[in-house]
C-alpha positions in Angstrom: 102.1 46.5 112.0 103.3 47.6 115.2 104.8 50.7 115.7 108.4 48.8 116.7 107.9 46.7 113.8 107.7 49.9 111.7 111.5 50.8 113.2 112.8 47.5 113.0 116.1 47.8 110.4 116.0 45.7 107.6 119.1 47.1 106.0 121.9 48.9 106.4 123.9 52.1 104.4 126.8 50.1 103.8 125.2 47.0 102.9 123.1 49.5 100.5 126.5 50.5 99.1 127.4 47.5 98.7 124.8 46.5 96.6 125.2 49.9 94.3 129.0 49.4 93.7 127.2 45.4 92.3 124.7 47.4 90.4 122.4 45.6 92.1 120.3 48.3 93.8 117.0 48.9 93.4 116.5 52.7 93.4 113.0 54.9 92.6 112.2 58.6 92.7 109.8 59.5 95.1 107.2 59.4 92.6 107.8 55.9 91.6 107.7 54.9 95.1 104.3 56.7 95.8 102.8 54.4 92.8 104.3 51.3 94.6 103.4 51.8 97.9 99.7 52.4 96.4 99.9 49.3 94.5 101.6 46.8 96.5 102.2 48.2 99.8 104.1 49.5 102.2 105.5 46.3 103.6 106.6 44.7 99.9 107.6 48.3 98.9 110.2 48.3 102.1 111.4 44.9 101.1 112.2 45.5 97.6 113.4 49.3 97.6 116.8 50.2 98.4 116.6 54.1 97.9 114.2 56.6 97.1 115.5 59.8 95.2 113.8 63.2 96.1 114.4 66.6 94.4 113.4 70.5 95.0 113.9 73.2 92.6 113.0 76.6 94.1 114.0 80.4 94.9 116.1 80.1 98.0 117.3 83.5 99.2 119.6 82.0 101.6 122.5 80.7 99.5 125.8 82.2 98.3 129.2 81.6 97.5 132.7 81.7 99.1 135.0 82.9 96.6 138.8 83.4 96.5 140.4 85.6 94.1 144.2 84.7 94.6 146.7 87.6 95.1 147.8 90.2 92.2 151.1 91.9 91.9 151.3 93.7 93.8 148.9 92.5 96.0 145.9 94.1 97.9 144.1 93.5 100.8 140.6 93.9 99.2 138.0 96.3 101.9 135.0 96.4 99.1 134.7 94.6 96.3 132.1 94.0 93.7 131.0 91.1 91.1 129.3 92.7 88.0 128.8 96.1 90.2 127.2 93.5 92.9 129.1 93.9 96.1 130.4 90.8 97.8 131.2 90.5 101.5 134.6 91.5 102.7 134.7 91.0 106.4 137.1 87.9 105.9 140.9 87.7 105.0 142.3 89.7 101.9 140.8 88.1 98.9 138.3 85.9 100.2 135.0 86.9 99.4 131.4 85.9 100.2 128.8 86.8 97.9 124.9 86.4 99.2 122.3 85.5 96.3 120.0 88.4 96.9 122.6 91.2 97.0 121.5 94.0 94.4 123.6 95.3 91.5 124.4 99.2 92.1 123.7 99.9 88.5 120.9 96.9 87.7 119.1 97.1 90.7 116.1 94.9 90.5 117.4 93.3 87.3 120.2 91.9 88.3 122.2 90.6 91.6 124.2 88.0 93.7 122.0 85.1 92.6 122.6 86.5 89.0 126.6 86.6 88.9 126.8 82.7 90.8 124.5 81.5 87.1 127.3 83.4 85.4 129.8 81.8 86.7 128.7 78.7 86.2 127.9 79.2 82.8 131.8 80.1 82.4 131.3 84.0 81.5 133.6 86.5 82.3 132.8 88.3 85.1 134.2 92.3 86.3 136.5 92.4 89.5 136.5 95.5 91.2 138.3 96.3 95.1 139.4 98.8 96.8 141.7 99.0 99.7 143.0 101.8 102.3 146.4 100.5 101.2 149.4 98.8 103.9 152.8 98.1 103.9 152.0 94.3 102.7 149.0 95.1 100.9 150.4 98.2 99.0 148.0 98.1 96.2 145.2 100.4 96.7 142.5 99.5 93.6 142.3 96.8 90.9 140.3 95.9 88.1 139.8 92.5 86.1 137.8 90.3 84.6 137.5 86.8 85.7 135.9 83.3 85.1 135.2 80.5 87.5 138.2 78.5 86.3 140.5 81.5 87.6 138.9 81.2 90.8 141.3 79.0 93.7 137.8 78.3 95.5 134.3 78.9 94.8 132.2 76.9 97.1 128.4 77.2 97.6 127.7 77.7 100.9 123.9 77.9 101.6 122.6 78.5 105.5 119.1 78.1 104.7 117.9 75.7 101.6 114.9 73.2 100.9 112.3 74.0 103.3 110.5 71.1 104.3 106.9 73.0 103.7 106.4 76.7 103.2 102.9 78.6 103.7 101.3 79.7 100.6 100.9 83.7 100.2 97.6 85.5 99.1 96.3 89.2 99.5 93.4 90.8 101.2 94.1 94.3 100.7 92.7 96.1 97.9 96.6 97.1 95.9 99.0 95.2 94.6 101.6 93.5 96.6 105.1 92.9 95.6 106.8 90.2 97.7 109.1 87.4 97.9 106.4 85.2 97.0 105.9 86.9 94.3 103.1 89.4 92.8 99.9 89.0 95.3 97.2 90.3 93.5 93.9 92.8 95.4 91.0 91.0 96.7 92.1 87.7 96.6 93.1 87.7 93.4 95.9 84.9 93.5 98.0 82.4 95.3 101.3 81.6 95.1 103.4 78.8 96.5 106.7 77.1 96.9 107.6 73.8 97.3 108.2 70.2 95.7 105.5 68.8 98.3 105.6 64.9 97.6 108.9 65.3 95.5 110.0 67.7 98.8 113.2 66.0 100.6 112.3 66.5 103.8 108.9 65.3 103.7 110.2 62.1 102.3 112.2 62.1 105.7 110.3 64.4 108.3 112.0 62.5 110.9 115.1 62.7 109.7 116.5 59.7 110.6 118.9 59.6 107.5 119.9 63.0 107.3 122.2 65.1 109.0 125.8 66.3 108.7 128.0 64.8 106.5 124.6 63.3 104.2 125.8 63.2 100.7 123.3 65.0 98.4 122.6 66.5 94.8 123.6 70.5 94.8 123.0 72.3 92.0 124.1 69.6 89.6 127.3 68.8 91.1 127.5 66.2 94.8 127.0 68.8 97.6 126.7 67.8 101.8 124.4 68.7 104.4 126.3 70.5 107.0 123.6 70.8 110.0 120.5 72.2 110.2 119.6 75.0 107.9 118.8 79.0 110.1 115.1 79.1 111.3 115.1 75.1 111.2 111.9 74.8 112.9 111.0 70.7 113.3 108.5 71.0 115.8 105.9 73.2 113.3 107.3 70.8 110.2 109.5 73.2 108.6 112.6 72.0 108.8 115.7 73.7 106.7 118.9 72.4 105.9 122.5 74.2 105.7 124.2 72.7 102.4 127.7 72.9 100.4 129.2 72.2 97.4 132.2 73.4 94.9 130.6 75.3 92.4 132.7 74.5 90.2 131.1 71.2 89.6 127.7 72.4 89.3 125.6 73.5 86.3 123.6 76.5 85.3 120.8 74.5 84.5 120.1 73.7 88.4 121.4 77.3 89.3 119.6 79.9 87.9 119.6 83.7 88.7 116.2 85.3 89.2 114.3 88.7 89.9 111.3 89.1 91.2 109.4 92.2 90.4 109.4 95.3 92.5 110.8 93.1 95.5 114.5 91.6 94.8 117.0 89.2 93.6 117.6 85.4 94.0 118.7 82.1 93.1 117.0 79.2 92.0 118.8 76.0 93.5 118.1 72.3 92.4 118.3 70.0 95.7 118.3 66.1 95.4 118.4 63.6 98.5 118.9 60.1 98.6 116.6 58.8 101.6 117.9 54.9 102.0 115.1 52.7 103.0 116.7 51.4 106.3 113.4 50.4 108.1 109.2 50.1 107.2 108.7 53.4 108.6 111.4 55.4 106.2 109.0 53.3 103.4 106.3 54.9 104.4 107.2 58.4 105.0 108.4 58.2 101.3 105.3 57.3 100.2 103.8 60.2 101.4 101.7 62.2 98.6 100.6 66.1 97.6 97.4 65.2 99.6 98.8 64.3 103.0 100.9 67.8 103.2 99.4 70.8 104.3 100.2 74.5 104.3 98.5 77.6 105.5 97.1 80.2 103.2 98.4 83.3 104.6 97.7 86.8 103.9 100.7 88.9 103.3 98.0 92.0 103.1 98.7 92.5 107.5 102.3 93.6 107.3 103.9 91.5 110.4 106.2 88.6 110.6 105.4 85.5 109.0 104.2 83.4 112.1 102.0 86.3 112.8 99.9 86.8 109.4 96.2 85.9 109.5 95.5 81.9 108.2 93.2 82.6 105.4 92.5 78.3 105.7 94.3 75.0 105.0 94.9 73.5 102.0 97.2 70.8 100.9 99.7 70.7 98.0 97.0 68.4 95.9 94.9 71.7 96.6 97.8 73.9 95.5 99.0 72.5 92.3 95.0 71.7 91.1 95.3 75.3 90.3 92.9 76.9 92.2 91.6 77.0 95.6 88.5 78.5 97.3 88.5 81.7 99.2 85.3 83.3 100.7 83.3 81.1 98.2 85.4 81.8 95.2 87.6 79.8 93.2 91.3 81.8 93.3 94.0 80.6 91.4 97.3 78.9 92.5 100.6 78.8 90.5 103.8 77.5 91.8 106.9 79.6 92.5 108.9 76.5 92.4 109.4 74.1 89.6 108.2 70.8 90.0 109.1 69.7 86.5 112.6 70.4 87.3 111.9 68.9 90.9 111.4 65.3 89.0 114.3 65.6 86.5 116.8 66.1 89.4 115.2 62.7 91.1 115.8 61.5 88.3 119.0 62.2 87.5 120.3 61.3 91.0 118.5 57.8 90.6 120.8 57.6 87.3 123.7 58.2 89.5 123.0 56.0 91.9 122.6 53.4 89.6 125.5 53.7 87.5 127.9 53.6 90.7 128.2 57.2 91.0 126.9 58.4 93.5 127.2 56.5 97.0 125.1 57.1 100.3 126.6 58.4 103.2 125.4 58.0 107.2 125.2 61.3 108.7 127.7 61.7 111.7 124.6 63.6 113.7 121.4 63.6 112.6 119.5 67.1 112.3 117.7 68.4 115.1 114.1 67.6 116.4 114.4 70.0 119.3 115.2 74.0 117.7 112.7 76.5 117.8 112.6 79.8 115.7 112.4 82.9 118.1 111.4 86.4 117.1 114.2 89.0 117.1 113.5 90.9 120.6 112.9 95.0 120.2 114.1 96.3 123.0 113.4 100.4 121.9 109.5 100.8 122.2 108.2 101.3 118.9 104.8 103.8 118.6 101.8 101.9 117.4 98.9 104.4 115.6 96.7 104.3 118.6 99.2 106.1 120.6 99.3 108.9 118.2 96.6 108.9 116.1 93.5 111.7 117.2 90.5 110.5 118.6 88.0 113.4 118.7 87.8 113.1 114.8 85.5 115.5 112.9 84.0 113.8 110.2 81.3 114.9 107.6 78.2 113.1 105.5 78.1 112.8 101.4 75.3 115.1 101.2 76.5 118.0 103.4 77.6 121.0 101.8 80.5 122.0 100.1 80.6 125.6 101.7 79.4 124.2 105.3 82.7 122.3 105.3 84.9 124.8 104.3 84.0 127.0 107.0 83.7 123.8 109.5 87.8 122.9 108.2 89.2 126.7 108.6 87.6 127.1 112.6 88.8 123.4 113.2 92.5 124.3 111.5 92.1 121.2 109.7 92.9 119.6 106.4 91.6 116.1 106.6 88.4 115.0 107.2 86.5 111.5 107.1 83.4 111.0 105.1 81.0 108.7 106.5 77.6 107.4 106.4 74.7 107.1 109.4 76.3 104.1 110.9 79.7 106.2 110.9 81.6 103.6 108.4 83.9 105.4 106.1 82.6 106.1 102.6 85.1 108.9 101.7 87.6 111.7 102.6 87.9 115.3 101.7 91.1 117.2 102.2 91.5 121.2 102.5 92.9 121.1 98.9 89.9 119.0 97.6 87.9 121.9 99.1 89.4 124.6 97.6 88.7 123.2 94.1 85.4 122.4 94.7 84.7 126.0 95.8 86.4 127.2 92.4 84.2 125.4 90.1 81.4 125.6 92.1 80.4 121.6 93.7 77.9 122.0 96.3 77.8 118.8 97.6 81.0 116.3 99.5 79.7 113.3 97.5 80.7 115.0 93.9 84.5 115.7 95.0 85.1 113.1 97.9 87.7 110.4 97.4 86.0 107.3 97.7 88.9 104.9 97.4 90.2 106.0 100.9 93.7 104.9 102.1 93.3 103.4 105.7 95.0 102.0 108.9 94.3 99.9 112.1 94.9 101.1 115.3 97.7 98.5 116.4 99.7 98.9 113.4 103.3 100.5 114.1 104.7 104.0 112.8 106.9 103.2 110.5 104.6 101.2 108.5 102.3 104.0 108.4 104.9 106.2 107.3 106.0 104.2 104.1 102.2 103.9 103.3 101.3 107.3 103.6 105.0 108.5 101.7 103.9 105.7 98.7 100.9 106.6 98.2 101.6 110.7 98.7 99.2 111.2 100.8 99.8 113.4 103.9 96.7 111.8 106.5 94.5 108.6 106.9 91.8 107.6 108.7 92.1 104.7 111.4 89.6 102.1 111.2 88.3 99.2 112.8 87.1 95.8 111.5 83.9 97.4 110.8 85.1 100.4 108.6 84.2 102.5 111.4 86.6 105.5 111.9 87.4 106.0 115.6 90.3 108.2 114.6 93.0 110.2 112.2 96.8 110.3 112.0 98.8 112.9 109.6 102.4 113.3 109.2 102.3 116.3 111.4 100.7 114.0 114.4 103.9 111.7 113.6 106.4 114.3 113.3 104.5 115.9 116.6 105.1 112.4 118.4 108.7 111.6 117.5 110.6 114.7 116.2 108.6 117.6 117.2 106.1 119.8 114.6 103.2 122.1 114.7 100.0 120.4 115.9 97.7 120.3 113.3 95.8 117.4 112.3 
């Protein structure tokens, strides 16, 4: 069929609403429409389906909640305030309140946060109120402390700039430590792959056009009826990862499609359940619906090179079929894959929005403007120059070989006025390090040669990584100097913390 055949309408939303207030619609999840389309086509498909239900169930750091608290006796115009010892935003009027999923507890840390205290209020428990104010003449009151449920509340509505990603890059790991990330824990070498996303079940890649969505689309949020309100932050339609901006009353939602989570060694957020209704208005809407694991791809990328996300290395492409068949290939071995997302949950909120649908509940709404085709995600602009390591790091490196001795290298490190130096083999790749400490031990007990006391699990960096990563590597691992490396594992220089505190806040110049 042509491609203005694909476009041409053969319904309408109202005359869709029409037929659901009759009971006469024909509604199927996304997965039911899949099996159709395979069956009988795309053409009879488009003919006989009125709606197809999507669903996503995921982390999605971007959400929180506008609360307010109503006004005690006497009253208080709240400057901090805190949920559960998790401090909610108070840049807004007296007791209004914003509180961000991924906000950390000040006692809990890790365990516990924003994304954490929104499931609690859903649930119904009591949550601690805590404020504090500089006092005025109308706002006298100066601290207060409560407890409060959601049903105490005047507003609580979930208000979520960036939700249901249209497609979102797996994560693996190169490096040869464990990573701890917001995709999770990325094993050394390889040794995993995690991803995100409902893929065929994924609402906007039931609509990647989005010819039916856009503000004012009535939707499922978090178990409760929720709208689209524009584009979601770092809405990017041109790459195919679009984001949506969504709200709800919380009040209406359940805990069982907002959950509180933690991930390990990295932060707090909330798990969100999204549903869309994508009406079948034309053949081409049919289609896209129809679309399966297998026709969306992601990039593999590897969070080992610490820069922004558009910038890590594609390890390869793979598609969600890939993804969810629990292990993909890497380098000629089979890694394994495990969701971050829940795609069991992704087909019980389908569900459950097809249930509304057709019991009358739930009616379709025309967006009053459709989301954008046109934004573009730009980088945030540094304007201070930031040091790389190849503007500090030493170049004239003195380096040594496994089998030279002990005592050589003493004496070689005290007329240098040196304390680290590279090991290396005949092709001058890195094999090992010896520091001045290492040294002086070795003397003590009497090693005669580098290879019996060198450390041959050697921290490195790259040349064009910046300072400050260096820094936090160097301060984590307690180490006080590293080698700089090529691609190769040859060493063409050396930075220390004294060559950094030399470069940016004056020291003694040692290397």
């Amino acid at each position: 069929m042509s491609e203005n055949g694909r476009t041409e309408t053969i319904r309408s939303i109202d005359e869709i609403n029409e037929k659901i207030r009759k009971g006469d619609a024909v509604v199927l999840t996304a997965e039911e429409m899949i099996k159709l389309v395979e069956s009988s086509g795309v053409e009879v498909a488009a003919k006989e389906v009125d709606v197809v239900t999507s669903g996503t169930f995921g982390a999605m750091c971007s959400s929180g909640v506008f609360l307010n608290f109503g006004h005690s006796d006497p009253p208080i115009k709240m400057t901090q305030c805190w949920l559960n010892d998790v401090p909610v935003y108070k840049g807004i009027a007296a007791v209004d309140g914003y509180l961000g999923a991924t906000v950390l507890s000040e006692t809990l840390g890790f365990e516990y946060g924003g994304g954490h205290v929104i499931e609690d209020l859903v649930s119904g428990k009591e949550v601690e109120l805590r404020a504090e104010s500089y006092g005025t003449d109308c706002y006298p009151r100066r601290h207060i402390e409560t407890t409060i449920t959601i049903d105490d509340l005047n507003q609580a509505v979930l208000l979520n700039p960036r939700n249901c990603y249209q497609r979102y890059d797996a994560a693996t790991n190169s490096t040869d430590r464990v990573l701890y990330t917001y995709m999770g824990t990325l094993l050394p070498n390889y040794g995993n792959i995690t991803f995100s996303g409902a893929g065929q079940l994924n609402p906007l890649c039931k609509d990647p056009n989005y010819e039916t969505l856009g503000i004012g689309t009535r939707i499922f949020l978090g178990g409760g009826i929720g709208y689209i309100i524009g584009e979601g932050t770092q809405h990017n339609p041109s790459a195919g990862f679009g984001t949506l901006m969504v709200k709800g009353d919380l009040k209406q939602m359940s805990s069982r499609y907002l959950r509180g989570s933690s991930f390990y060694r990295y932060g707090v957020s909330l798990y969100v359940g999204v549903g869309i209704p994508i009406p079948i208005l034309n053949e081409g809407i049919a289609l896209t619906t129809a679309a399966k694991d297998e026709d969306i791809f992601v990039s593999v990328k590897d969070y080992g090179v610490p820069s922004r996300p558009d910038l890590r290395p594609s390890i390869k492409k793979v598609s969600y079929a890939d993804l969810r068949s629990g292990k993909v290939e890497i380098k000629d071995k089979d890694v394994p894959s495990s969701p971050l997302s829940s795609y069991k949950m992704a087909i019980e909120i389908s569900e459950v929005l097809k249930e509304w649908i057709q019991e009358g509940r739930f009616l379709l709404t025309a967006p009053v403007e459709k989301l954008s085709k046109q934004s573009v995600v730009k980088p945030l602009k540094i304007m201070k120059k930031e040091p790389k390591v190849s503007e500090i790091m030493r170049t004239n490196v003195i380096t040594a070989y496994p089998d030279d001795l002990v005592k050589e290298v003493a004496k070689k490190l005290v007329e240098k006025g040196i304390d680290h130096l590279p090991v290396v083999d005949d092709a001058r790749k890195l094999v090992g390090i010896v520091t001045s400490w290492d040294l002086a031990r070795a003397l003590a007990i009497d090693k005669k040669r580098l290879e019996e006391i060198m450390t041959k699990k050697v921290i490195t960096v790259f040349q064009n990584e910046s300072i400050d990563v260096v820094a936090r590597k160097m301060a984590r691992h307690n180490i006080s100097g590293v080698p700089v490396v090529d691609k190769e594992n040859h060493v063409i220089g050396i930075l220390t913390t004294d060559d950094i505190s030399k470069k940016l806040v004056g020291g003694r110049t040692t290397i």
